[in-house]
MMTF fields as JSON, N, C-alpha, C and O atoms, coordinates in Angstrom:
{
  "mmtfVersion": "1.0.0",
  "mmtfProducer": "UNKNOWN",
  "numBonds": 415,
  "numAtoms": 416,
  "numGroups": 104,
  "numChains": 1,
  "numModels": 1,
  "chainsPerModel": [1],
  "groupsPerChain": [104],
  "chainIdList": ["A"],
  "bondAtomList": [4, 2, 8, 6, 12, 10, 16, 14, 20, 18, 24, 22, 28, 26, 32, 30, 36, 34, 40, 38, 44, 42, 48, 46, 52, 50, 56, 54, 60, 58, 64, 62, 68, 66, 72, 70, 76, 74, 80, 78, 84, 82, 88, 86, 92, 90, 96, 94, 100, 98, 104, 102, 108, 106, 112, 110, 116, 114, 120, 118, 124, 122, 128, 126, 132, 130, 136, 134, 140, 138, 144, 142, 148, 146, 152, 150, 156, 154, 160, 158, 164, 162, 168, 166, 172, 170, 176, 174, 180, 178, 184, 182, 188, 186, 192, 190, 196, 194, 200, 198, 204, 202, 208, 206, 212, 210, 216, 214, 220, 218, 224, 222, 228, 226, 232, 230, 236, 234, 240, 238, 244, 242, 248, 246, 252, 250, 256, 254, 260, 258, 264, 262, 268, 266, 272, 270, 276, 274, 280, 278, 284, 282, 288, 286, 292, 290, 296, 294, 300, 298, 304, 302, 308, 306, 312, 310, 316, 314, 320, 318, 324, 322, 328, 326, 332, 330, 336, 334, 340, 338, 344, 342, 348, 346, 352, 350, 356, 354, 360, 358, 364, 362, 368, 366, 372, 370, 376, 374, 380, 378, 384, 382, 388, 386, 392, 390, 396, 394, 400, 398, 404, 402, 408, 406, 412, 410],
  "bondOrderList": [1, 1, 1, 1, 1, 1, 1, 1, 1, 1, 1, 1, 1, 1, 1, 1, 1, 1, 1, 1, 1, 1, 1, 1, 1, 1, 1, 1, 1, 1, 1, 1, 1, 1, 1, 1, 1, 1, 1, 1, 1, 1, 1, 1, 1, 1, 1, 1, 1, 1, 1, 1, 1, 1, 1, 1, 1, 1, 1, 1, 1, 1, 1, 1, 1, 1, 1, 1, 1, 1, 1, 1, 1, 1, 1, 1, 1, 1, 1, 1, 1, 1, 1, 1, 1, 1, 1, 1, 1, 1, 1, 1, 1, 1, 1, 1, 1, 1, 1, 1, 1, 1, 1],
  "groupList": [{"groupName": "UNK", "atomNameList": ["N", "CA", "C", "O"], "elementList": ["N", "C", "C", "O"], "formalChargeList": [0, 0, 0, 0], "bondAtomList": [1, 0, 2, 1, 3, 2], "bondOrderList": [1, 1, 2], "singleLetterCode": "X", "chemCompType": "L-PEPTIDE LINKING"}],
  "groupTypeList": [0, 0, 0, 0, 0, 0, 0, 0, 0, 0, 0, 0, 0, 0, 0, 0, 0, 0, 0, 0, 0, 0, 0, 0, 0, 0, 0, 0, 0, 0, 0, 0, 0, 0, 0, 0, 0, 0, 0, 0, 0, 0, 0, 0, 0, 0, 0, 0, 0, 0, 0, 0, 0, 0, 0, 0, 0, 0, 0, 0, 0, 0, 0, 0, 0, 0, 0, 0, 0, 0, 0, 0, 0, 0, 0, 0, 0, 0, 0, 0, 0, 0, 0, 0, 0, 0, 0, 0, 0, 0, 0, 0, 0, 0, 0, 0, 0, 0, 0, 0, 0, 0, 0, 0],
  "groupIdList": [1, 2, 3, 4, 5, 6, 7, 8, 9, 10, 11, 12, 13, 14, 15, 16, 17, 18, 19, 20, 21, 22, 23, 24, 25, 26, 27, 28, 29, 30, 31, 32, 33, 34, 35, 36, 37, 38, 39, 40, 41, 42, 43, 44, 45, 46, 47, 48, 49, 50, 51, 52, 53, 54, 55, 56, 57, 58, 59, 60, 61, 62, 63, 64, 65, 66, 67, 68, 69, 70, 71, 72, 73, 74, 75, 76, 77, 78, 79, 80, 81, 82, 83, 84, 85, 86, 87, 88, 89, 90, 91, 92, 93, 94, 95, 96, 97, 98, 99, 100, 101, 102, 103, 104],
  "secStructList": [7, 7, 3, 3, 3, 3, 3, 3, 3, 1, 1, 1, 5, 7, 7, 7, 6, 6, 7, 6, 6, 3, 3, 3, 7, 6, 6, 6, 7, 7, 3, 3, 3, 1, 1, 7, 7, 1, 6, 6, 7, 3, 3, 3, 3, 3, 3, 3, 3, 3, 6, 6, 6, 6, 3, 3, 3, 3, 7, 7, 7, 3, 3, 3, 7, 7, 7, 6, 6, 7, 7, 7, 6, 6, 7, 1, 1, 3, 3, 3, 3, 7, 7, 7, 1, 7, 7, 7, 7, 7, 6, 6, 7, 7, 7, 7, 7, 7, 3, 3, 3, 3, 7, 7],
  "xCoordList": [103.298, 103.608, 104.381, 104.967, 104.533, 104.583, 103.871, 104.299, 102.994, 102.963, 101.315, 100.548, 101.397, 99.969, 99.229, 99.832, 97.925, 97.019, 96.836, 96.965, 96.533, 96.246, 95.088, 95.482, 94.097, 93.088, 93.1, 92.825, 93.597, 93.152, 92.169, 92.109, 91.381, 90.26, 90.261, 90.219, 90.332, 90.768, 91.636, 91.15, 92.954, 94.013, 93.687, 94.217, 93.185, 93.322, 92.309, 91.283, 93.371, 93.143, 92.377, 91.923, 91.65, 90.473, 90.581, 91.213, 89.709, 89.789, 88.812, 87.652, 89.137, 87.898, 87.528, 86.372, 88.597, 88.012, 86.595, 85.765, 86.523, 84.729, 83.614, 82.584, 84.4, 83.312, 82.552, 83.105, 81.84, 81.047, 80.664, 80.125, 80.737, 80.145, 81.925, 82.011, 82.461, 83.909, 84.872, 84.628, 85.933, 86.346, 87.789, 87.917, 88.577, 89.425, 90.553, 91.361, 90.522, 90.867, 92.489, 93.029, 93.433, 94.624, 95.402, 96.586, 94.565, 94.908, 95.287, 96.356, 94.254, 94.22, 94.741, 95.581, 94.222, 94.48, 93.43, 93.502, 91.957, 90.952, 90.163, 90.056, 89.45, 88.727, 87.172, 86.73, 86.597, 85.539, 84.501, 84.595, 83.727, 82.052, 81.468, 81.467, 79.948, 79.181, 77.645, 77.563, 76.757, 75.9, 76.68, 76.722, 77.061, 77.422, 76.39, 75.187, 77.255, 76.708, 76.858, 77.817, 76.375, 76.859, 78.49, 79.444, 78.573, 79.959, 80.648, 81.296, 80.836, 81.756, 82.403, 83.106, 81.706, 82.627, 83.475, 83.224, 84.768, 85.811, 86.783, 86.516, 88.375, 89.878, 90.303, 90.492, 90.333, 90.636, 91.983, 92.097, 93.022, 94.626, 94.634, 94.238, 95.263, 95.618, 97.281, 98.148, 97.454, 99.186, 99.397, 98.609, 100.72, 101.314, 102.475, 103.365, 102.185, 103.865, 104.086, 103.372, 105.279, 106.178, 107.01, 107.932, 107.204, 107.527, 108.915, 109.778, 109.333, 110.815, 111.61, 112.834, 110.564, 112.157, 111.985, 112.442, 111.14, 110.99, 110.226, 110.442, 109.355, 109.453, 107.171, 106.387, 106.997, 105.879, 105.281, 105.652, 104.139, 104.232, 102.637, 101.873, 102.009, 101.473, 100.744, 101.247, 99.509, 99.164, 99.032, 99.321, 98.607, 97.386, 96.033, 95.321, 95.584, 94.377, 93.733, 94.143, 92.167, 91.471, 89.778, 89.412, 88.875, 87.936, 86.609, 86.445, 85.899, 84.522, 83.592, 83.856, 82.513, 81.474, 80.391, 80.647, 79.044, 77.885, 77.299, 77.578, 76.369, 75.781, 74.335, 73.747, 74.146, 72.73, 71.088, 69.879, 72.02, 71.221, 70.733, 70.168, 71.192, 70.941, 71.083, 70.548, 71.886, 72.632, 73.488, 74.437, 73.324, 74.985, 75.768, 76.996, 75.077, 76.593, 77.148, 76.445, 78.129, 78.912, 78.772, 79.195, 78.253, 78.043, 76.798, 76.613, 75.892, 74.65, 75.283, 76.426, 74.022, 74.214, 74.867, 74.083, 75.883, 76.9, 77.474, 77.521, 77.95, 78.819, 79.914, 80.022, 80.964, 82.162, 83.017, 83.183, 83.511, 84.645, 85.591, 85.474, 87.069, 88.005, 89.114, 90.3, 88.33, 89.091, 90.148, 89.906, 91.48, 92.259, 91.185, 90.324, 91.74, 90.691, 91.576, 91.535, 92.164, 92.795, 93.445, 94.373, 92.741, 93.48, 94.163, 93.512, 95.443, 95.825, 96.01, 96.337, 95.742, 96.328, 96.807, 96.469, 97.961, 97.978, 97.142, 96.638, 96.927, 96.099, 96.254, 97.24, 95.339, 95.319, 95.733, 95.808, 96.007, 96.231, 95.091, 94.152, 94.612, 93.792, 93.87, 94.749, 92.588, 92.544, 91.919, 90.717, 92.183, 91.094, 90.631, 91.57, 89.59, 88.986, 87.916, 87.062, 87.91, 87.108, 86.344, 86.76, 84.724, 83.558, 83.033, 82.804, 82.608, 81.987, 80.884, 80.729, 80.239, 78.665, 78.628, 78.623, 78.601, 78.55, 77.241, 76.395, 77.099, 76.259, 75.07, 75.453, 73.548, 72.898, 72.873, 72.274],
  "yCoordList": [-15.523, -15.679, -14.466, -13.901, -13.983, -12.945, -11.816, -10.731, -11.738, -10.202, -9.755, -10.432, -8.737, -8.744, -6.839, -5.876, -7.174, -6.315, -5.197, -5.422, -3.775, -2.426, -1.501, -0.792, -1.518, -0.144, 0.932, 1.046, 2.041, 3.142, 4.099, 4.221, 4.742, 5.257, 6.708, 7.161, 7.644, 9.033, 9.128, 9.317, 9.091, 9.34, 8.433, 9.082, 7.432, 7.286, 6.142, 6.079, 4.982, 3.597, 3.076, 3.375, 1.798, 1.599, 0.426, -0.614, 0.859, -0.119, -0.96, -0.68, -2.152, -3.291, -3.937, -4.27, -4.051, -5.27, -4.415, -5.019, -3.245, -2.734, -2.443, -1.799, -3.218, -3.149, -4.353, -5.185, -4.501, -6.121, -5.921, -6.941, -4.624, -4.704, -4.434, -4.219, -4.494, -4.57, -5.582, -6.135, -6.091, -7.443, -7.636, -7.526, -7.882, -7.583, -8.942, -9.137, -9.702, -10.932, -11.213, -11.055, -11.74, -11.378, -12.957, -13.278, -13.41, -14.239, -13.361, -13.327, -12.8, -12.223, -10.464, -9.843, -9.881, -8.602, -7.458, -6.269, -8.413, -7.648, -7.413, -8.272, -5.994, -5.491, -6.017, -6.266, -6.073, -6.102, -5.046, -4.702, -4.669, -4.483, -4.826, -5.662, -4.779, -5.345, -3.899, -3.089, -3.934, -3.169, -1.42, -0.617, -1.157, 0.202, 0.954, 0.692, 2.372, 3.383, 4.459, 4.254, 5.809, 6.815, 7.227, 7.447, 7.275, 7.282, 6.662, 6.371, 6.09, 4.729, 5.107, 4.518, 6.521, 6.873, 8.082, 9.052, 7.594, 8.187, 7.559, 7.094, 7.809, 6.964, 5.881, 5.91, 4.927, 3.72, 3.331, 3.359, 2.907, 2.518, 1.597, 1.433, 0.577, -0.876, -0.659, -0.042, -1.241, -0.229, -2.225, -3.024, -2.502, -4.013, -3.937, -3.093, -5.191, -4.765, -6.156, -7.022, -6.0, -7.14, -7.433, -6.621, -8.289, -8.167, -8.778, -8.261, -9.73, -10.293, -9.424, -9.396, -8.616, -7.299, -6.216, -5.166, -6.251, -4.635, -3.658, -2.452, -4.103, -2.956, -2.745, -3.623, -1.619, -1.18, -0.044, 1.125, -0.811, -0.532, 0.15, -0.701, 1.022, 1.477, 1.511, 2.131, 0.675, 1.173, 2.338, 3.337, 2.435, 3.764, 4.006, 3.011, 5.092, 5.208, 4.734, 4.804, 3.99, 4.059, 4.667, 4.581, 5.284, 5.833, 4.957, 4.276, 4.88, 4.072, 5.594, 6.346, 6.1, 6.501, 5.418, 4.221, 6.017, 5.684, 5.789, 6.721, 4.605, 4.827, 5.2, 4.833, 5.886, 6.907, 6.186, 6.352, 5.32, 4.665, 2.985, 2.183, 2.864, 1.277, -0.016, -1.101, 0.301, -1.12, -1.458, -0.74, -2.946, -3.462, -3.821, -3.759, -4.258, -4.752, -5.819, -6.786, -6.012, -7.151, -7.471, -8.523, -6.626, -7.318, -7.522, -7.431, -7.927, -8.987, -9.971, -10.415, -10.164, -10.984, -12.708, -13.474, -12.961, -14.336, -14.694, -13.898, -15.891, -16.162, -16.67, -17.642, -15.641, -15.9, -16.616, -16.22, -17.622, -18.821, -19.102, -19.567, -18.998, -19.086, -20.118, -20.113, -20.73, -22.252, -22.898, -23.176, -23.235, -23.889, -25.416, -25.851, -25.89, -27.422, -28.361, -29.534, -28.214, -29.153, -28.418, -27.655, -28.734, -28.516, -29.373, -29.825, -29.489, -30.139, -29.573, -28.399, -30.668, -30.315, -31.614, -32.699, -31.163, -32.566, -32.335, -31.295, -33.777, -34.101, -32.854, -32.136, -32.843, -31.795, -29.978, -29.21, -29.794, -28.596, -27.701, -28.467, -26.449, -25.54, -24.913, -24.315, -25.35, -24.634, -23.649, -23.732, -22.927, -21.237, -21.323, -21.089, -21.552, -21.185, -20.032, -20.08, -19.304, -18.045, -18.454, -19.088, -17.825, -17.685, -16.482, -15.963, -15.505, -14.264, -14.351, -14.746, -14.018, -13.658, -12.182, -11.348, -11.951, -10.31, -10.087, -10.942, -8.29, -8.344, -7.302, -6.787, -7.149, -6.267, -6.786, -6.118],
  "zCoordList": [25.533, 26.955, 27.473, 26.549, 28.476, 29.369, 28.707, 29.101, 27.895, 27.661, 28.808, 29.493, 28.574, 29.344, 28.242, 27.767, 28.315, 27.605, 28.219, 29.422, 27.972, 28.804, 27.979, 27.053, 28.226, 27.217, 28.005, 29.199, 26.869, 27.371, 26.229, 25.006, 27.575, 26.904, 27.224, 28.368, 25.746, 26.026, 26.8, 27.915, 26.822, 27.619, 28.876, 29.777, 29.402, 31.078, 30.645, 29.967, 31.616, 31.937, 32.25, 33.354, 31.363, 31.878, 32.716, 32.531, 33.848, 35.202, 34.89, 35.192, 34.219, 33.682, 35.347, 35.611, 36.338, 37.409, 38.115, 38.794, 37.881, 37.977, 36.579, 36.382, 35.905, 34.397, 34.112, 33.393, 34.375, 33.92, 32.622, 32.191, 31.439, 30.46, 29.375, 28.166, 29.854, 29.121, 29.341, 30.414, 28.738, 28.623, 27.73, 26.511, 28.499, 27.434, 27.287, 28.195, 26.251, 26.331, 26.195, 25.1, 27.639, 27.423, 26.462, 26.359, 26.091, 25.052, 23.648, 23.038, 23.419, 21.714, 22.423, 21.771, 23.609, 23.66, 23.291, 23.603, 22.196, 21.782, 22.946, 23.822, 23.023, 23.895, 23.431, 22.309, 24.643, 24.22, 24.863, 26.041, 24.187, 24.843, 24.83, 23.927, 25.813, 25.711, 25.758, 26.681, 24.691, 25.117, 24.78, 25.712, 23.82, 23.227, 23.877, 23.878, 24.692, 25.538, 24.912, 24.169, 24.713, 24.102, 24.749, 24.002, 26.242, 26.899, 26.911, 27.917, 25.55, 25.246, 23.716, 22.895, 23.826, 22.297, 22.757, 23.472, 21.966, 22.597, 21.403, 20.295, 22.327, 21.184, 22.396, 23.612, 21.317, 22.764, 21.589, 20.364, 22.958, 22.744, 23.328, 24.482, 22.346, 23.052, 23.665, 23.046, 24.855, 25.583, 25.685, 26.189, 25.011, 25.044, 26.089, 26.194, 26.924, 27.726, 28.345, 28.85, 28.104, 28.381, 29.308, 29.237, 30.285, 31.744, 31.515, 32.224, 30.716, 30.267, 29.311, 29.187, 28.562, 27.783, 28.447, 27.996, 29.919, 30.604, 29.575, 29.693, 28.583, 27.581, 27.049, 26.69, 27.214, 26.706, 25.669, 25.553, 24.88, 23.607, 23.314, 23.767, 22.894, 22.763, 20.935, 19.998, 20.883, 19.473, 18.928, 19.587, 17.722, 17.539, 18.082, 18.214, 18.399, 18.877, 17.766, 16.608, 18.364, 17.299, 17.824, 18.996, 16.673, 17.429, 17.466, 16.454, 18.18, 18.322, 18.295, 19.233, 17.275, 17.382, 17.132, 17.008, 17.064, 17.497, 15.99, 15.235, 15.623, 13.689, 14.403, 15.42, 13.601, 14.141, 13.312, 13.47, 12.379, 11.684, 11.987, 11.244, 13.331, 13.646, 12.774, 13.001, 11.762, 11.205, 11.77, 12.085, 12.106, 12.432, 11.442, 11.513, 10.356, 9.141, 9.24, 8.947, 9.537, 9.909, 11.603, 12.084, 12.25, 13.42, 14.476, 15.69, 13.031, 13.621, 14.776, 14.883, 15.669, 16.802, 16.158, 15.598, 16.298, 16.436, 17.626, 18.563, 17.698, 18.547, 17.92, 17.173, 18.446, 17.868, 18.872, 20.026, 18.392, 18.788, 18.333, 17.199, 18.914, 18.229, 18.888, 19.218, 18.875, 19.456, 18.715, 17.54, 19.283, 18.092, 18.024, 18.788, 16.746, 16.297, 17.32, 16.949, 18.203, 19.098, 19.955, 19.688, 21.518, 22.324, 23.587, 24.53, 23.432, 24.99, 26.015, 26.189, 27.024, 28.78, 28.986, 28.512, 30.072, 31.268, 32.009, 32.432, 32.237, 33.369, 34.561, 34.729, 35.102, 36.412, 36.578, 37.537, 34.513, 34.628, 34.531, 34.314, 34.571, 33.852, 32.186, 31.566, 31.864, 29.939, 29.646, 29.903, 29.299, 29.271, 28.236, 27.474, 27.543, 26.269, 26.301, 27.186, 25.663, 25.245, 24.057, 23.088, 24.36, 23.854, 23.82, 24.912, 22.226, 22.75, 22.05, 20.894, 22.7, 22.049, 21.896, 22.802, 20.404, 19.583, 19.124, 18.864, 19.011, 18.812, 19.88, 20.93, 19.315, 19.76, 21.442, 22.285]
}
């Protein structure tokens, strides 16, 4: 609770509210893509920040290139779900659950 998620890509912020093919889940903080572009390889930084200790945190870059060889490996088309095995609400509140479909 209070923290909120930031990607940056090659030095400078990525403006997801015009990306329909990027996604970045402020539950977990993992980015997503959708549909790998060649202009999508680059160093992407996850930036953490926290609005109750005033304070922001910056990972390591990490790099995304392109396999020239068209295996995915471990990330054949799934749908990944990471639902706790129980969730509550009160009555009349809102529940956010996240669903990703990975993959080609």
């Amino acid at each position: 609770p209070g923290l909120s998620y930031t990607w940056i890509f090659n030095n400078n912020t990525l403006d997801l509210q015009e990306d329909s093919r990027r996604f970045v889940s402020q539950a977990t903080g993992s980015l997503y893509l959708a549909k790998v572009e060649p202009w999508d390889v680059g160093n992407y930084t996850c930036a953490v920040s926290s609005a109750g200790a005033q304070r922001s945190v910056r990972g390591p870059p990490t790099a995304l290139t392109l396999r020239g060889d068209g295996v995915m490996g471990e990330y054949e088309p799934k749908i990944e779900v990471r639902f706790p095995e129980t969730t509550y609400a009160a009555e009349g509140s809102s529940v956010r659950l996240e669903c990703f479909a990975l993959g080609k």
